[in-house]
C-alpha positions in Angstrom: 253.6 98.3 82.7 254.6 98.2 79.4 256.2 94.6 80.0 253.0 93.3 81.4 251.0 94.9 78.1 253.3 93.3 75.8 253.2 89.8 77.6 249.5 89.8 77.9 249.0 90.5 74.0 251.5 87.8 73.3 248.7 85.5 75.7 245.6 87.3 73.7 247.3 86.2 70.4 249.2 82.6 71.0 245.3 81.4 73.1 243.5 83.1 69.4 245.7 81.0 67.4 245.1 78.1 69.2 241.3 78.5 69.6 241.6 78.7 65.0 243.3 75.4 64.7 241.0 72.6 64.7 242.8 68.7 64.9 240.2 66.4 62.3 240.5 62.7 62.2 239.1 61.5 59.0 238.5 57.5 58.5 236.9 56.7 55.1 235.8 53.8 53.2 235.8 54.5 49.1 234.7 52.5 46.8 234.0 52.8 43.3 230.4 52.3 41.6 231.4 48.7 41.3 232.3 48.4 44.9 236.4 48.3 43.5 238.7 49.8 46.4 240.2 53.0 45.1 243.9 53.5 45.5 245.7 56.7 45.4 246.2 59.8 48.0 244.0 62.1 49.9 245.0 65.9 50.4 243.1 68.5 52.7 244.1 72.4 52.0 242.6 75.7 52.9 240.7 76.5 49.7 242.9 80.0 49.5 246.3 78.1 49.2 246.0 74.8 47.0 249.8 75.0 46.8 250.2 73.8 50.9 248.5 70.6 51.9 247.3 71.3 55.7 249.6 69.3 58.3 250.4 65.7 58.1 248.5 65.2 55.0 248.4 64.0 52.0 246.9 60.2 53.3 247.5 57.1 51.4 244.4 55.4 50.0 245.1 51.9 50.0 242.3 49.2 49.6 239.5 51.7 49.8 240.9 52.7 53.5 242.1 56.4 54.3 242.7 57.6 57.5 244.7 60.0 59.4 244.6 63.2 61.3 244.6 66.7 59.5 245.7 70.1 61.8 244.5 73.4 60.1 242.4 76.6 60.8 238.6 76.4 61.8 235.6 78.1 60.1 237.4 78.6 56.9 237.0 77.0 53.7 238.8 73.7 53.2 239.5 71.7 50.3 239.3 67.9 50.3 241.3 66.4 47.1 241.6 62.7 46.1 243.9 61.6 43.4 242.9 58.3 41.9 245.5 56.1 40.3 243.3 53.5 39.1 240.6 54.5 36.7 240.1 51.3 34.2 243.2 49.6 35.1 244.7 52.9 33.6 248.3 54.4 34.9 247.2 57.8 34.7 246.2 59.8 37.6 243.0 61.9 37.7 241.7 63.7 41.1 239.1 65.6 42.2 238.4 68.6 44.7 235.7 68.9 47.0 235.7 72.2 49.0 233.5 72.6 52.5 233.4 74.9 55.3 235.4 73.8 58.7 232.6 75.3 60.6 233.2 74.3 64.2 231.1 76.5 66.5 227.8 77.0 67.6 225.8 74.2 64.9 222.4 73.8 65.9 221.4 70.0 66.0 225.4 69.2 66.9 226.2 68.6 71.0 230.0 70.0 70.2 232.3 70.6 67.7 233.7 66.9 67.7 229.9 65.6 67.1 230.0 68.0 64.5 233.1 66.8 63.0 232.4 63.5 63.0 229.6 63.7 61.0 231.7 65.5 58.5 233.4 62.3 57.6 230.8 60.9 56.0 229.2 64.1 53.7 233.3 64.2 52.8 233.8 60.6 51.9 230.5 60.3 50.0 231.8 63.8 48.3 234.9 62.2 47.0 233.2 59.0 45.7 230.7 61.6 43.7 228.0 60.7 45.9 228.7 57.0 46.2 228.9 56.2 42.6 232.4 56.9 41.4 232.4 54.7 38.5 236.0 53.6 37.5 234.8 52.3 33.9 233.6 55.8 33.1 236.0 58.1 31.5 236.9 60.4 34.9 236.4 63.4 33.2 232.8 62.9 32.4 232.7 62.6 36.2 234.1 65.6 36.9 237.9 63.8 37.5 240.8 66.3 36.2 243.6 64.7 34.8 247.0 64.8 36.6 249.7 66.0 34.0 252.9 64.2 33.5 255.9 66.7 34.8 258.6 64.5 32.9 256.4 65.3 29.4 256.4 68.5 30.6 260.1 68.9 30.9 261.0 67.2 27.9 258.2 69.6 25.9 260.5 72.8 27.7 263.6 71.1 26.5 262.9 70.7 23.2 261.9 73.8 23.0 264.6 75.5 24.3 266.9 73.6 21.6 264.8 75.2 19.0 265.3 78.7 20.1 268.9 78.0 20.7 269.7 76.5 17.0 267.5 79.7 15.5 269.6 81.9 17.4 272.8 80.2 16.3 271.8 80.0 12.1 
């Protein structure tokens, strides 16, 4: 009895777990204001752990075109960031979160959870382009763009400053 118990929680758990994850695919045009293709990456996370892109992202923008299929959990809070490499002819990176709700069940005015999905896509893409007018000769942070920082100036910063503390220490 107890064998049976055990084997039907581990059914209860492993058909929940499956029934959480939700399989997205996400095809999107974006364009800047000045209908320039944007090149860089897109990352989906859950918005409570921006530290672990969700399965087989990031996607490579490239010509305007992303697409590819996320895995992650449904009706939680997700977080779409794109990282733009091209602002102005610029080499820095800037990107830009956008967080939504993967809200799968039960939408009135949606036949089923792919419908639903699908129509995602666009209130996502149109997101990331800051409502279709992403404007590349516009300093990104007035558009809400964070700048990526530099790990090797970071580094060197740390060095250097670790070579200070050890030549006080030494005199």
């Amino acid at each position: 009895m107890r064998k049976l118990m055990i084997a039907l929680a581990a059914i209860v758990t492993a058909v929940a777990a499956h029934a959480a994850t939700v399989n997205w695919t996400f095809a999107a045009t974006l364009m800047d204001a000045n209908f320039e293709p944007i090149e860089g990456s897109l990352s989906f996370y859950l918005s409570s752990d921006m530290n672990t892109a969700l399965a087989n992202s990031p996607f490579a923008v490239s010509a305007g075109e992303v697409s590819g299929t996320v895995s992650g959990t449904d009706q939680t809070s997700w977080t779409a960031r794109i990282t733009i490499d091209n602002f102005d002819g610029e080499t820095k990176s800037y990107f830009y979160d956008y967080v939504f709700t993967m809200d799968t069940v039960g939408h009135a005015g949606y036949a089923d959870a792919d419908t639903y999905l699908a129509g995602l896509i666009g209130e996502v893409g149109t997101a990331l382009t800051l409502d279709g007018a992403l404007d590349l000769y516009a300093s990104p942070t007035s558009q809400g763009f964070t700048a990526v920082p530099e790990p090797t100036s970071g580094l060197l910063i740390l060095l250097g400053m670790a070579g200070l503390a050890l030549k006080r220490k030494r005199a």
